[in-house]
Structures are given as C-alpha cells and as structure tokens.
C-alpha positions in Angstrom: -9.4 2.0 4.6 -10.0 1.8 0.8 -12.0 5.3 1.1 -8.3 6.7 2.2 -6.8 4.9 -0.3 -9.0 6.4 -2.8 -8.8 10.1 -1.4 -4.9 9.1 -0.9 -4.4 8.8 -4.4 -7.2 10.7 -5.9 -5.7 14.3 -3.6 -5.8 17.3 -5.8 -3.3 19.2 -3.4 -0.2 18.2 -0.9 -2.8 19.1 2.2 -5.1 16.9 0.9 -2.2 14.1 -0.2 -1.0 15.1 3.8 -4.5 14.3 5.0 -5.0 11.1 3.5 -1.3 10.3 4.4 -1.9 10.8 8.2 -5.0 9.2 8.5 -4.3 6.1 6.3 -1.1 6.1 9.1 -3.7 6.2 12.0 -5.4 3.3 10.4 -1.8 1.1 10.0 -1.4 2.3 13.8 -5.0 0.8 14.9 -4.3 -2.3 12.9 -0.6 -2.7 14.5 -2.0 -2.3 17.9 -4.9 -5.2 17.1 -2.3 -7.6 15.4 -1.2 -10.3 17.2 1.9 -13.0 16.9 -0.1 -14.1 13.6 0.8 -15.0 11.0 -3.1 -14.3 10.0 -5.1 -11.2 11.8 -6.7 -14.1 14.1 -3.5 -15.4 14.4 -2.5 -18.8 13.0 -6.1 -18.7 10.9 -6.9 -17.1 7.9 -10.2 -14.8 8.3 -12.2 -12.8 6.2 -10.2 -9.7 7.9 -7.1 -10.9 6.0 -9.3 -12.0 2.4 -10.1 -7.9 2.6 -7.3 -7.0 3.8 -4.5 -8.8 1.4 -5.7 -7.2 -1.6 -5.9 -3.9 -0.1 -2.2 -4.3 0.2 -1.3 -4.4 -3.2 -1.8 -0.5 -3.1 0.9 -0.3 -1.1 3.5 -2.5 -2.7 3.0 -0.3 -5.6 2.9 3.4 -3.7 6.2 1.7 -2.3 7.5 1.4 -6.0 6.9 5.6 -5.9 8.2 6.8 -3.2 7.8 6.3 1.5 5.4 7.8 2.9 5.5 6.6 6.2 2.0 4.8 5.8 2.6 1.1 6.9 6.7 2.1 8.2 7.9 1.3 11.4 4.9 -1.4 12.5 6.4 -4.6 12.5 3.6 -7.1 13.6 1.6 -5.1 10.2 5.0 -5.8 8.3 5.6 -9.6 8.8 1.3 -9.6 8.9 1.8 -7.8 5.3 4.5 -10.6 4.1 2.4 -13.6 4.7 -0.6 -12.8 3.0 1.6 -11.6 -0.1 2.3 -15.6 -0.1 -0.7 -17.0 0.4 -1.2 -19.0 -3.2 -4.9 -17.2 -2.6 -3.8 -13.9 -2.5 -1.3 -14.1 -4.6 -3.3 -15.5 -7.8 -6.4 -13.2 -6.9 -4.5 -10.5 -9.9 -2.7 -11.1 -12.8 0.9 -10.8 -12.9 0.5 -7.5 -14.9 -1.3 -6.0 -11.4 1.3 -4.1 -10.3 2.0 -2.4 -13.7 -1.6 -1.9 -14.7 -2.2 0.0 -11.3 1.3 1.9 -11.9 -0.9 2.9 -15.2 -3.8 4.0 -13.6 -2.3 6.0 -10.5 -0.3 8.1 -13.5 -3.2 8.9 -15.6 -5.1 10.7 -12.1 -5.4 14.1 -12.0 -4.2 14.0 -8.8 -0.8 15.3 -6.5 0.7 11.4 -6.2 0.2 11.1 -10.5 2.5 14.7 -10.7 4.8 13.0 -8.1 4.8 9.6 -10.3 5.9 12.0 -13.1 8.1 13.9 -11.8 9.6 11.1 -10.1 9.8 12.8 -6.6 8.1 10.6 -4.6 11.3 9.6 -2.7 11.2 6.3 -5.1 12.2 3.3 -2.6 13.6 1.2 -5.6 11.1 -1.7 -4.0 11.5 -5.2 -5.1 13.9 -3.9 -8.0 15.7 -2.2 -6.0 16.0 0.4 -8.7 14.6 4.2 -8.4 11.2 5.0 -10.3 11.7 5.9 -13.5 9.8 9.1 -14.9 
C-alpha cells in the first residue's frame, strides 16, 4: 500500500494519478472485505496489521484535506476501522501535532499531478476536519 501511496502522490500525469487512484481503491476494497466487526483488524485486539496500518492513514486524512478521491469512500467497516486507530493514544502520539501540516508541505513541493492540484486548489477540497475548502 505505501508503494501506491508513493506512486499516488509522486504521478507525473492524471493516467498515472488515475492508476494509482484505482489500485490504492482495489487495496481499500480487499481490506474492507477482510475487516471484521473490529474495532482492531483482528477484531477487539490490536495487531501489528493495525501498528502498520494506523500510520499509513495519516496520508489519507490529509489527501482528504485536498480533495475525494474515492480511495477509502463508501467502505464502512474500513471507515469506523479508520476512526479507532486515529484514537488510539498510540497512534495518535506516534507524530507530532505539526504532522498534518508538515505532510501538506511536502505533498506541495512534489513535482507531481496531486502538488499542481494542491495549487490550484482543484482537488474537489472536502473542507475535512475544518470543514473549510483548501486554500491555494
């Protein structure tokens, strides 16, 4: 998954961005049909599935911040699964509290299709936890 996430924001081009898009969606769709009543991967206990895993969805509380791209959407057990490791006191304190704008940061300076999106501010911005579109 981090390979995606890496060719996901790293794409020079929108078929390469659409690539990356569909098969990071493929991946959210395995990990949906694996999930099951949780609130952990192996349900009521925390794994090293979810210590890999938690972190990994960082990325996509900030891509959220720029815009929906129908990665993680519409997959409900990954959703609430998503939700209770961003609680975890583990999770949570494994960044600082600067994470989310530092990443922000480095997404921007890429060379890359989601960095001219970030700029341009057409990502379809969500508003996420502000509620608020992406500023340019």
């Amino acid at each position: 998954m981090l390979n995606d996430i890496a060719g996901f924001y790293n794409a020079p081009d929108a078929a390469a961005f659409d690539a990356k898009t569909a098969s990071l969606s493929a991946k959210a769709d395995r990990l949906e049909g694996e999930l099951r009543q949780g609130p952990y991967f192996a349900d009521e206990t925390f794994s090293l599935v979810d210590a890999v895993l938690g972190p990994v969805f960082r990325y996509f509380d900030t891509f959220d911040e720029i815009g929906e791209f129908g990665i993680l959407a519409g997959r409900p057990k990954l959703a609430a699964w998503r939700a209770a490791l961003a609680v975890r006191p583990s999770v949570a304190a494994a960044v600082g509290a600067d994470y989310p704008e530092r990443l922000m940061a480095f997404l921007s300076r890429r060379k890359s299709h989601l960095a001219r999106k970030i700029a341009a501010g057409t990502g379809e911005p969500s508003g996420g936890a502000t509620g608020q579109p992406l500023e340019a």
